[in-house]
Structures are given as structure tokens and as C-alpha cells.
N, C-alpha and C positions, 0 to 999 in steps of 0.2 A: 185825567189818567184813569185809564181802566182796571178791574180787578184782573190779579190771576185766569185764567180759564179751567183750570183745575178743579177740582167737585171739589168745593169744600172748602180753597184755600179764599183768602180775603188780601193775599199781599197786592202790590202792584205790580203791572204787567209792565216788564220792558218795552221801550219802543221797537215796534214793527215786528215784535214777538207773539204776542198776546200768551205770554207765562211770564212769569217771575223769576229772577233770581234763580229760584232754588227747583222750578220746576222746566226751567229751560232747558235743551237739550244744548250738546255740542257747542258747550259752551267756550270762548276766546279765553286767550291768557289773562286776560285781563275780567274780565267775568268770573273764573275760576277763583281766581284772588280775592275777590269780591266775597262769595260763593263763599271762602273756608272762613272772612274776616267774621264774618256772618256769624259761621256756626262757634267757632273762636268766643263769640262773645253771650255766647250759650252757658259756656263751661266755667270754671275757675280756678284758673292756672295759680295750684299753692307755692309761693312766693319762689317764684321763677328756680323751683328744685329739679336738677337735673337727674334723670336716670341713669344709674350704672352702668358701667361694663357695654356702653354703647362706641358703636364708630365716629357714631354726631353724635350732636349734643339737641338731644330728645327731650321733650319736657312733660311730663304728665300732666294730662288734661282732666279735671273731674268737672261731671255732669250730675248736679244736685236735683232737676226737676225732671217730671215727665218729659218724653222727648216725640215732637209728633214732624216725623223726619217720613211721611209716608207720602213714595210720589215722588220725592227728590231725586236729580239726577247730580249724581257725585260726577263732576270732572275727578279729572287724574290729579293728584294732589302735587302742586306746584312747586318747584322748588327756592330757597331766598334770596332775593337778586344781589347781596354780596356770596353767591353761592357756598353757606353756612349748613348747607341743608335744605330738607321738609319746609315749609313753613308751619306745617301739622302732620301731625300723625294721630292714629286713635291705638297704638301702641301702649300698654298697659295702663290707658285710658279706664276710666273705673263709672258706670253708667250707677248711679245709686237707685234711681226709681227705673219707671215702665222706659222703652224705647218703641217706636214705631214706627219701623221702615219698611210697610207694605206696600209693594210696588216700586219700590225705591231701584234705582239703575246707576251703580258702579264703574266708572273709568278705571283706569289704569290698573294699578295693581295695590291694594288698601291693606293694612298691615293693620290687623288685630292683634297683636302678640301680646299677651297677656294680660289683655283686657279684663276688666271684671263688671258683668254685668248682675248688678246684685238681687233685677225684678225680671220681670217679664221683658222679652225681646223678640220681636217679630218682623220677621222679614220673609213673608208671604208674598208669594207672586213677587219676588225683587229678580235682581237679573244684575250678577259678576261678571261684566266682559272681559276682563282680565285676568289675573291671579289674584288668588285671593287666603291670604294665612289667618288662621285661628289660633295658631298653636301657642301652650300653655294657657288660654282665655280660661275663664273659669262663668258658668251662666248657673247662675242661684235661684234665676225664676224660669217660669216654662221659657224654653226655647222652640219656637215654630220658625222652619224654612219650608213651609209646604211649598211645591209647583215653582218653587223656585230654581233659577238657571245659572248655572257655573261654568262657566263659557270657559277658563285659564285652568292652570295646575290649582289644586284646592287643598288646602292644609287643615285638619280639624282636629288637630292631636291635644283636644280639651279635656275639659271638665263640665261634667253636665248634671246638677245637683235635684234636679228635679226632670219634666220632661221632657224630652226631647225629639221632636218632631221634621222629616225629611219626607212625607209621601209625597211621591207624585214628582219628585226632584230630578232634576238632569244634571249631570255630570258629563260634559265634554271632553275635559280633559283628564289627566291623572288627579286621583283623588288619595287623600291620605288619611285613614282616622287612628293609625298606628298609638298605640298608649292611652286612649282617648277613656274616660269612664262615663259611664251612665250609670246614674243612681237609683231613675224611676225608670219608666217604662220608654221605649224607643221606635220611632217608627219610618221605616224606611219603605213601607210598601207601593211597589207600582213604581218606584223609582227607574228611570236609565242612566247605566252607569255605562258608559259610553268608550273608558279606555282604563286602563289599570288601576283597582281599586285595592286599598290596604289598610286591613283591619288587626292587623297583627299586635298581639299585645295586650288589644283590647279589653275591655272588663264592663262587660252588661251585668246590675246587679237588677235590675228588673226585667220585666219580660220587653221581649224585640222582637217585633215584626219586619221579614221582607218579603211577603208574599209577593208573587205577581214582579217581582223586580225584573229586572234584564241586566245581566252583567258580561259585554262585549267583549270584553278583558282580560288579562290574568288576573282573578281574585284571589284576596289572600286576605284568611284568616286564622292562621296558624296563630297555635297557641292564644286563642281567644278562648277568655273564659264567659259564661254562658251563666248566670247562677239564677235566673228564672226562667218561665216557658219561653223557645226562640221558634217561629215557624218560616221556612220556605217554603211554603204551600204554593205551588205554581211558577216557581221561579227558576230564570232560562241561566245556564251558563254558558254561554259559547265560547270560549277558551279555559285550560285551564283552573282549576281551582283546587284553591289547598286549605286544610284545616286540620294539617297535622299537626296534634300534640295539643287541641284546643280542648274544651272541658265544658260539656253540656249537663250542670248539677238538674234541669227539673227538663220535660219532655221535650224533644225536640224532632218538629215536624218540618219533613220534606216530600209531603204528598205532591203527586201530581208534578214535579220538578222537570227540569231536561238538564243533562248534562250530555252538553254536546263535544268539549276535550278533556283532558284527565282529570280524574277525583279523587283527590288525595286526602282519606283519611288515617293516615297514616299517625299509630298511636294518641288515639283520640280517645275518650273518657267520655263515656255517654253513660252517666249514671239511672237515668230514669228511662221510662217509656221513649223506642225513637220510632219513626215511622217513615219510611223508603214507599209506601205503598200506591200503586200507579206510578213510579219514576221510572225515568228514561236513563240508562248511561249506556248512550251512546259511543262510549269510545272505553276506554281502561278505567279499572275502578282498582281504590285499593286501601284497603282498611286493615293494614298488617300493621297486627303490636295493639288492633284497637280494643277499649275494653268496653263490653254492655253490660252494665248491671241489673236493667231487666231486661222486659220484651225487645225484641228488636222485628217490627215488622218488613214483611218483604214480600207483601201481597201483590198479585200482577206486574210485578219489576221485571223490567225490561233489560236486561245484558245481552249486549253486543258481543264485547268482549270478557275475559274468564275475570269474573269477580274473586279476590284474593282476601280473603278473612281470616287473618293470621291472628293469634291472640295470647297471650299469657295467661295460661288455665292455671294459677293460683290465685289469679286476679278477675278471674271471669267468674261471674252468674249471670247469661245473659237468657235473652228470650227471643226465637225465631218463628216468625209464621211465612210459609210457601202455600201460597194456592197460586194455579195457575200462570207461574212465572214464565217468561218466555226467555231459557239460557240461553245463546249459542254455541256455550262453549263449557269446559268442565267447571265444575266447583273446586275449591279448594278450600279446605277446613285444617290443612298440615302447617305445622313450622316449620323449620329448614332440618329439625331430625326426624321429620316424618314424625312427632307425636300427636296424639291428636289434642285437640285444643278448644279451651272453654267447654262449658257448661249453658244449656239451652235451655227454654223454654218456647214451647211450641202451642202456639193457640190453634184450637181447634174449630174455633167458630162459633160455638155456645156458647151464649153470656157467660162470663166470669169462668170460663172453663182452660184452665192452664196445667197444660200435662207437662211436668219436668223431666227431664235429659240431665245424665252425668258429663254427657261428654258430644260434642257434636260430631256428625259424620265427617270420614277423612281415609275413604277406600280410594278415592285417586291416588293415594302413594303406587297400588298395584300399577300404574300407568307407565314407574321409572322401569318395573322391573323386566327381565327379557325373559322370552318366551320358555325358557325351564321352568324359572321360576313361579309365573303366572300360573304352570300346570299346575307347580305342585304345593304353593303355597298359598295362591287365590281362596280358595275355600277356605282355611286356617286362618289368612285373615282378614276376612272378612268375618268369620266370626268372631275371634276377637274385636273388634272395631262393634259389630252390632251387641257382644254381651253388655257394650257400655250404657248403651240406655237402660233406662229403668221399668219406662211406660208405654204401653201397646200403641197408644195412640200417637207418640211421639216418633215411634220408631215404624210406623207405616209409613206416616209424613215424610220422615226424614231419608228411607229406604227409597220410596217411590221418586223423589225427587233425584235420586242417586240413579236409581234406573231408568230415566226420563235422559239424565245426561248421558250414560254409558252407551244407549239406545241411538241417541242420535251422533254421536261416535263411531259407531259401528262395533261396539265391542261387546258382544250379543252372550258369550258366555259369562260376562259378567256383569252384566243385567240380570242376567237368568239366577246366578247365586242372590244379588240384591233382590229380585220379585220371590225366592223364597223365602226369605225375611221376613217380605212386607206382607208374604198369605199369613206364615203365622203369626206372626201379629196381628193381624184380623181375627185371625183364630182367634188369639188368645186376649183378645178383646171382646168376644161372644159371652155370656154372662151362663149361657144352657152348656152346662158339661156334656149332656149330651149329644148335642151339636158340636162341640169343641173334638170330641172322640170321631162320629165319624167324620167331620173334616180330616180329619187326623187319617183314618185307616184308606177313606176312600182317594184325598187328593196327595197327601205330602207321604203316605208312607208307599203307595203305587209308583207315582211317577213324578215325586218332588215337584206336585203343582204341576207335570203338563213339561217340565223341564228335561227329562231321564230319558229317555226312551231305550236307554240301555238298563235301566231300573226293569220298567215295565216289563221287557222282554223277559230281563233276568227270572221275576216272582212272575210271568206266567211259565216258560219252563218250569218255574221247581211246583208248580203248582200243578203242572202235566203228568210230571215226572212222580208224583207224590200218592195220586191217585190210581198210575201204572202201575206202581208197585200195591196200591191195594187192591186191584183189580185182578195182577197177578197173581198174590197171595191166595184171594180168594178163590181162585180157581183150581189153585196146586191145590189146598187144602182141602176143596170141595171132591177133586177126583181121588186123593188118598181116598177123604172118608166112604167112597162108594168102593172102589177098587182099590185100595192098602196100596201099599207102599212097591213102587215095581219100576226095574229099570227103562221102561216106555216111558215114564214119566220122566225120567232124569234127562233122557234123550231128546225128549220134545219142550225141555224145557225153553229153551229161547225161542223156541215158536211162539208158547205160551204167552211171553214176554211183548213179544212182536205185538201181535192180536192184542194184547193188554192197553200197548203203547196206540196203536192201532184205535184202539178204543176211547181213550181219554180224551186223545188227539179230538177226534169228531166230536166226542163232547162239550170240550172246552170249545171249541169255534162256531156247534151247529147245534140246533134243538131238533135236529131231523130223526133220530133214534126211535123204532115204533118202539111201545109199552111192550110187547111182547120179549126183549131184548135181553132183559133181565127179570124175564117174566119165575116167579114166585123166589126169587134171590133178595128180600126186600132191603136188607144191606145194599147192595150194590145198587139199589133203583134211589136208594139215600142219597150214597153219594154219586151216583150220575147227577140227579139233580142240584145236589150242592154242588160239584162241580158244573152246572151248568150255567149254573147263576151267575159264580163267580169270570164262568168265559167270559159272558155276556157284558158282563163291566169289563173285563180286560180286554176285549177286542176293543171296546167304545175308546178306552182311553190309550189304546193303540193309534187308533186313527185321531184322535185328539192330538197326542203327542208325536205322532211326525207330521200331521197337518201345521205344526204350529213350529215344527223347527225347519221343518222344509220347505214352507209355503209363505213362508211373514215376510219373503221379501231379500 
């Protein structure tokens, strides 16, 4: 009789098998039988005590020694030929030492229910053809299912006292880790989860990883609490997922992500650092009612559709960083009374450089209102909405991001109110007062940045008009003082005036004037010149500002 062919095992090979027993495939009813008397006399069954509250009559099986079960192929567990039942279960079966079922291959459908596994239990590279329940099992030592396959419905609504390990694992069918706790650390990375997954309940009190996962399904993680670091760094969703009302206490990363149908974070608690940065939501996102208690990154984020960040501002301090995000569609910062909501913090890119915000942007409300309104309330508030920030740097961010959406909108007059925000604050981010003044005189008090051109027009008439009348002046006065006072003069007065106006005019638009003009009147050669200066900038920013309202498209 020959060994096993198995690496490693030393039993005897069945005839015309070449495996054993226990590493035979496809095994007959009768081999099965065999197969459980086997393992049956592994365990010691404490004097034939029956489990409660059962339909059959169950008997708990304890497993006092190591168990080196790696390689076995489980048939489907037979039932007793005065049909009494099982003939076994491993149902609140209790494993006291190490178990080893690496590689190991699962028939039928194996009932773990509330097994206790009190060491290490590995079932690496094993393979559940069937369904397969955990629920209430409780695992006291590491637990490893790496690259292991779960072909059936999967139940793993445990207890997991130490670590617990899933990379690299497939999920076939419906998966459940509904109530499930982890104690230590959890690893789920690079898994496929192949049809509906559910984490609901859940309670990671160390850190989780699922990087790099695939989840084909509706996932659900709602109301899963989080209480160490959890990353989805690179991890697909293609159908729905939810994580409303879940609670992330230390960082929680979802760089790099896709979410391909809706993303429901709906009243979620992210107390620490969260990071969105490089993610895709490709489809509806929605994070109303959610709270951030700090940074909330949202660097290069990809919305398709209008992401909705609803929040409870007595419950919010959170933190937002925008570079280069690509919206489609508007922002929304409102709750349903249009107030504005939470508190930000905005990274600006400089190590350790965190500019705080009272309140985050939430000028889309102007979006319900109709067009009276928009005339005449638009400016009033949006200032009020911008006095709520506190910091220069925070409210260009926040500003520019505002006018990137309005822009791509079409709604060009209120862009224009947002991009004068976001100059002064530039402004008033320049540290040289004296640079901050003529920003001041030259760009926002001219032509509101480039925006006015009814401004513009406005200060250079009264700036025509101003030097008419001293040009006037000066010439009434000039002819009394040589020739006194005479009704010739009273008569040619609005000639005078003419000629005055006449004169500013060409000043203000032209340097063409010979020296001769106002030759030895060194007053008036003053202010020609003053007045000429200042044409010379208000023509430029003439042509600035209807090039840039007429011409942008």
C-alpha cells in the first residue's frame, strides 16, 4: 500500500486513488462517512451533551490538540441513516489549540455557528464551494483566510479577538460581516467581492485595510464604527455603496478610489483626518448631515455629478482642501434653510499650514432665486456669505472654487461678484501695505478687478468733468483778472465751458497737446499732466474691461 501523494501527508492511499481518505476528492457516500468517523475521533464529544434551543439534536464536538486539516477535502456532511440528523457538525464546536486548514476544499454547506476557535486558525488558499456560516463563531487567535475562495452565500457575523486576515479573498456570492467585531487589526486588501457585501453594524476597533478591493455589489457599511486608521486607497465600487451614519474615530483614507454608483455618506462622523484625494465619483455623491472634525481632503476629486455636503454647523469643525478638482456640476454647502454649514479648514499646501474658516461656502442658494432677486440681492449675499470667513487664504480657495463652478454654468455675473472676493483676498493676503493700497486704488476701486465697466466709465467722466470745471474756472478768473469783470464774459460763458470740456476731453484720452498750450499757466500744465496720467490708466483699463466682458466667450 502506498503513501498519500499529498506533500507531506504519510496516511494511506486509497485504491486506484493515489490520496487518502482525507485528501481525496469527490468523495462517495460512503467515503464521506468514513471521512467524518475520522475526524469524529479527533475530538471528544463531553458525554453525549446536547445543544439547546436546536431543531436536531446537535452535539458539541471539542478539539483538545493541534489540528493539521491542511489539504483535506470536506465532503458535504452526510446525514444519519435512521435520518436523526448531521452525523456531525462543527456548530459551536470549540478548537482549543492551533487548526490548519490550508488549502483545505469544503463541500456542501459547513456550519460554523458558534464555534470557538480559542488559537490560531488558518485556512489559507482553502476553497468553500458551497455556503458557508460563521455566525456568532468567536476566533481568540490570529485568524488568516488569505486568497481564499467562497464560492456560496458567506456568513461571518463573528468575533474576532485578535487578527484578522482576508487579502486577496474572493467572494462569489453574498457576503455578510453584519455585527462582526475586530479587535486587532483587519485585512481585507485586494479582495473581490463579487455580489452584495454587508458590513453593517460592524465594529473595527483596530485599524482595516481595503485597499485595492473590488466591490461589484451593493456594499453596505452603514453605521459601521471605525475606531482605528481604515484605508480604501484604490478601491473600485461598482454599484452602490453606503456608509450612512458609520463613525470613522482616527484617519480615514480613500485616495485614489472609484466610485462608480451612488455614495452614500450620509450622516457619517469622520472625526480625524479623511482624504477623498485623486477619487472618482462617478455617479451621485452625498454626504448630507455628515460631520468632519478636521481636514477633509478633496484634492484633484473627480465629480461627475453635484456633490452635496450637508452638515450640522454646531457639530462641525472640519477641514477642506480644493486644488484642481474637476466639478461638473455646482457645489452645495446649504441645508434645506439655505444656512450655511460647518466650519472648514483649508490646506494650503505648505507643510503644517492650516488656514481656518468660520463657515464654508454656500452662494449656490442665489441659484433658487429669480431673476429680481438675483439683481438685487446677489451682491448683499454674497457678502454676507464671504464676511464668514476669517482668513485671506482660505477665502481665495474657497472663492475661486465658487467661481470655477458659476463659470462653467454660465452664470458669468456671479463669478464676477465671487472673483472680486477672491482679488481681495489676494490683497489682503500681501504682507506690503503698500502694495495692498495700490492694488486697492488701481484694480478694485477703478473697475472692481476688470469687472465694472460701468464703474470705469463712471470715475473717468467725473474725472473729465472735474478738471473741466478747473480748467474753466481757471480761465474765467484769468480773463476777469486782466479785463474785470464784464458782461462779454457772462455771455461767452458756456463757450468757455465748451473749450474747457473740449480740453480735458483730449487730455484725458491723448498725450497729443503741444507744451505751448498752456504755455506760462504752470497750474493748468499741472493738471493737464495729472490729468493725463491718470487717462492713460483709464483708457488701458477700459479696454481691459470690455475686452474681458465682451470677449471671454
Amino acid at each position: 500500500m502506498t503513501d498519500c501523494e499529498y506533500k507531506g501527508c504519510n496516511e494511506p492511499a486509497l485504491e486506484n486513488s493515489g490520496k487518502c481518505i482525507f485528501h481525496k476528492p469527490d468523495k462517495n457516500e460512503r467515503e464521506a462517512r468514513e471521512f467524518f468517523k475520522l475526524i469524529r475521533q479527533e475530538a471528544r464529544e463531553p458525554g453525549g451533551e446536547l445543544v439547546e434551543n436546536r431543531q436536531e439534536d446537535v452535539k458539541k464536538w471539542v478539539f483538545e490538540k493541534d489540528l493539521d486539516w491542511s489539504g483535506y477535502r470536506f465532503p458535504g456532511i452526510p446525514t444519519d441513516k435512521n435520518d436523526k440528523g448531521k452525523t456531525f457538525t462543527f456548530t459551536e464546536a470549540e478548537f482549543k489549540q492551533g487548526i490548519d486548514c490550508e488549502g483545505a476544499t469544503f463541500q456542501g454547506d459547513p456550519v460554523f455557528r458558534d464555534a470557538e476557535f480559542k488559537s490560531s486558525s488558518n485556512f489559507h488558499n482553502s476553497e468553500f464551494k458551497g455556503n458557508i456560516f460563521f455566525g456568532g463563531a468567536k476566533f481568540e487567535g490570529r485568524a488568516s483566510f488569505d486568497n481564499t475562495v467562497f464560492g456560496g452565500v458567506t456568513g461571518f457575523e463573528a468575533s474576532f479577538y485578535d487578527v484578522a486576515s482576508f487579502g486577496g479573498v474572493q467572494f462569489k456570492d453574498r457576503v455578510w460581516f453584519s455585527d462582526a467585531r475586530f479587535n486587532e487589526y483587519a485585512e481585507f486588501g485586494d479582495s473581490e467581492f463579487e455580489n452584495k457585501v454587508v458590513f453593517e453594524n460592524a465594529k473595527f476597533q483596530g485599524e482595516a485595510w481595503f485597499g485595492g478591493s473590488e466591490f461589484s455589489g451593493i456594499t453596505e457599511f452603514s453605521r459601521t464604527k471605525f475606531e482605528g486608521g481604515v484605508g480604501f486607497e484604490k478601491a473600485r465600487f461598482e454599484m452602490e455603496v453606503f456608509f450612512n451614519f458609520a463613525t470613522f474615530k482616527k484617519p480615514a483614507f480613500f485616495t485614489n478610489a472609484h466610485f462608480e454608483g451612488d455614495a452614500k455618506f450620509k450622516g457619517t462622523e469622520f472625526r480625524d483626518v479623511t482624504s477623498f484625494e485623486n477619487t472618482d465619483f462617478n455617479y451621485s455623491c452625498d454626504f448630507g448631515d455628515a460631520v468632519f472634525s478636521k481636514e477633509l481632503v478633496l484634492n484633484k476629486t473627480h465629480f461627475v455629478r453635484h456633490p452635496d455636503f450637508v452638515s450640522d454647523l454646531e457639530e462641525l469643525s472640519s477641514g477642506v482642501s480644493f486644488e484642481t478638482n474637476d466639478i461638473k456640476r455646482s457645489l452645495d454647502f446649504l441645508d434645506d434653510e439655505n444656512k450655511l454649514v460647518n466650519k472648514v479648514v483649508i490646506k494650503t499646501g505648505s507643510e503644517n499650514e492650516d488656514v481656518a474658516l468660520e463657515k464654508k461656502k454656500a452662494i449656490e442658494k442665489l441659484r433658487d432665486l429669480d431673476k429680481q432677486d438675483q439683481e438685487n440681492g446677489a451682491c448683499t449675499e454674497i457678502e454676507t456669505i464671504v464676511q464668514k470667513f476669517t482668513e485671506p487664504q482660505a477665502k481665495i480657495e474657497a472663492c475661486r472654487e465658487q467661481r470655477l463652478t458659476y463659470e462653467a454654468e454660465g452664470k458669468k455675473e456671479k463669478a464676477d461678484q465671487v472673483f472680486i472676493h477672491e482679488m481681495r483676498a489676494r490683497r489682503a493676503s500681501k504682507v506690503n501695505q503698500f502694495q495692498q493700497l495700490i492694488d486697492w486704488l488701481v484694480a478694485d476701486w477703478t473697475c472692481r478687478y476688470g469687472t465694472s465697466w460701468q464703474r470705469i466709465l463712471g470715475i473717468s467722466s467725473g474725472f473729465i468733468l472735474f478738471f473741466t470745471f478747473m480748467y474753466w474756472g481757471k480761465k474765467i478768473s484769468l480773463l476777469i483778472s486782466q479785463e474785470g469783470f464784464s458782461f462779454v464774459i457772462v455771455e461767452h460763458t458756456a463757450d468757455f465751458f465748451g473749450q474747457a470740456l473740449f480740453q480735458s476731453i483730449m487730455i484725458f484720452t491723448t498725450l497729443g497737446f503741444s507744451p505751448r498750450y498752456f504755455e506760462g499757466q504752470t497750474l493748468l500744465q499741472v493738471l493737464a499732466a495729472i490729468e493725463s496720467i491718470f487717462g492713460a490708466l483709464a483708457v488701458a483699463l477700459i479696454v481691459v474691461v470690455f475686452a474681458r466682458n465682451w470677449m471671454r466667450g
